[in-house]
N, C-alpha and C positions, 0 to 999 in steps of 0.2 A: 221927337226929332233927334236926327246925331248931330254930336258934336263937330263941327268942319272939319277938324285934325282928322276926326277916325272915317272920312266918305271916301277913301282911299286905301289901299294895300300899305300895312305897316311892314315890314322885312325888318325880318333880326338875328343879324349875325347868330349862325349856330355854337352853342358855349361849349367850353373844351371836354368840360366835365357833366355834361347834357346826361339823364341818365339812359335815356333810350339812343344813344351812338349806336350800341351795338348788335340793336333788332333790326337786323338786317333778315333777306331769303333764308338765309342757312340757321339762324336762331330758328325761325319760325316752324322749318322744315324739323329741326333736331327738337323741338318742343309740342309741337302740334301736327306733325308732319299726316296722320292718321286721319286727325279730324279734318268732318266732311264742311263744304262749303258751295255755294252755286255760282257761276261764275258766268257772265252773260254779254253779250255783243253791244249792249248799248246799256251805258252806267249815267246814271242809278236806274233802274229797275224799273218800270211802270207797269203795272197790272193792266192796261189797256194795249198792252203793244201786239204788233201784227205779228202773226205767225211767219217763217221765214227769217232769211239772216238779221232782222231787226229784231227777233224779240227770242234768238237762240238764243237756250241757257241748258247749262248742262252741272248737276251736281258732282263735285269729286273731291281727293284731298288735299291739303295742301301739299303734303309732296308731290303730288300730281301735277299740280298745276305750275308749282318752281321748275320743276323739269323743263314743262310747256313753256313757262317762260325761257330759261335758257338755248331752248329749240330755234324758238324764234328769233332771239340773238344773233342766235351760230348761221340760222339759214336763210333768216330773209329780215335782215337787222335797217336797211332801205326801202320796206316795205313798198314792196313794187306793185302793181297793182293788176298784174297777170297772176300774182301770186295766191288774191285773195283767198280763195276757195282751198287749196291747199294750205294756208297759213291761216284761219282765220283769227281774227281777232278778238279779244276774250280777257274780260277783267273781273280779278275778285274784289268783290267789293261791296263794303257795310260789313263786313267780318266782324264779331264780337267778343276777341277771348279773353279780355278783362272780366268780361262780366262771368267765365269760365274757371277755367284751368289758368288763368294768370291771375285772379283777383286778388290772391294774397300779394304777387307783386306790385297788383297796384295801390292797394291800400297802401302797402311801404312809399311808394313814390308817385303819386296821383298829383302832388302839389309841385312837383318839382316838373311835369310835361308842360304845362304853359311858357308862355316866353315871361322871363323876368321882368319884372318893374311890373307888371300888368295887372289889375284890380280885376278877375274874373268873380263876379257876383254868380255863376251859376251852380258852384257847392251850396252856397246861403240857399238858393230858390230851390232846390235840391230835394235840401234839407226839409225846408219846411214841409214840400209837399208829401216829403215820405214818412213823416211824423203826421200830416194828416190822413194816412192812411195805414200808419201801422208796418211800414215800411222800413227792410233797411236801406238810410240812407245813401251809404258806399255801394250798395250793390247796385242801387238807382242812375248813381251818377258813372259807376261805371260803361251803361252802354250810352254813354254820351262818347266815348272816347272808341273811335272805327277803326280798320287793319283797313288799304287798300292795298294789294300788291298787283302791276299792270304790266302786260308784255309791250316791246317796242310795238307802237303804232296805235293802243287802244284809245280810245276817242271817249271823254262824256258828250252825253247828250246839253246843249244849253238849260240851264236850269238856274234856281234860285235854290236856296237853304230855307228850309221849309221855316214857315211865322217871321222871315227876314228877320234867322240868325245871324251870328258873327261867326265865325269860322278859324278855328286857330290848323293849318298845315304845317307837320313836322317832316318836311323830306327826306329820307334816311339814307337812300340811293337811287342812282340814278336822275334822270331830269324830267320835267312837265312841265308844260306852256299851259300859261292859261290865255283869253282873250277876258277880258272883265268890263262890264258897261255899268256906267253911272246910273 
């Protein structure tokens, strides 16, 4: 059972000296700009989806895609709905470059992405299970930690976080609505 305090959205002022401030489009592009990613009309992903604009995905890179995003911005930033078909809409998402080409930076600061004051037990459970299997831990707990980057207008699909996770969101730029039921 959760605790009454946590059956609600916590919000926590962003800290001044946060170390991911400045992973914004243009980090990502000047660091990983090459590496490839899928990027698909309805987020997160389902292996069951219908062929057609609900279950389009199309592989490319990330500079690719920050482009597309900036496209989007510039041309159809009221996402008007004559416009779909020409502008479609299309998020990367579940990206993994911690567990990549950023791992050594996140070993250096993996403890510092959570919000402050916060007791996350899932290094501890992490841990253990990657010593039950001979595992490294860091590398494990890495792809706990996702890149979502979304042009104006991309939509998730309603969903839950799979085993009724917790959810820690770091917004870096730009803004997102969520709707959230008890």
């Amino acid at each position: 059972s959760v605790p009454e305090g946590l059956r609600s959205p916590v919000l926590v002022d962003k800290q001044r000296d946060w170390t991911a401030r400045l992973w914004n489009m243009q980090f990502f592009v000047r660091e990983f700009g090459e590496d490839q990613w899928f990027c698909c009309s309805r987020c997160p992903r389902a292996q069951d989806d219908a062929e057609g604009i609900d279950g389009f995905v199309v592989e490319t890179t990330v500079e690719e895609y920050v482009d597309y995003v900036k496209l989007i911005q510039r041309m159809d930033r009221k996402c008007i709905e004559e416009n779909s078909i020409a502008f479609p809409r299309l998020g990367l998402d579940g990206w993994l470059p911690f567990s990549a080409k950023l791992f050594p930076l996140f070993v250096s600061c993996w403890k510092q992405l959570s919000p402050p004051n916060i007791k996350d037990l899932t290094p501890r459970w992490i841990r253990l299970f990657a010593n039950t299997f001979n595992m490294d831990w860091q590398e494990a707990l890495a792809r706990y930690y996702e890149i979502s980057i979304r042009a104006t207008g991309t939509i998730d699909r309603l969903h839950t976080q799979m085993n009724g996770a917790h959810l820690w969101l770091n917004q870096i730029e730009g803004r997102r609505l969520f709707y959230l039921f008890p």
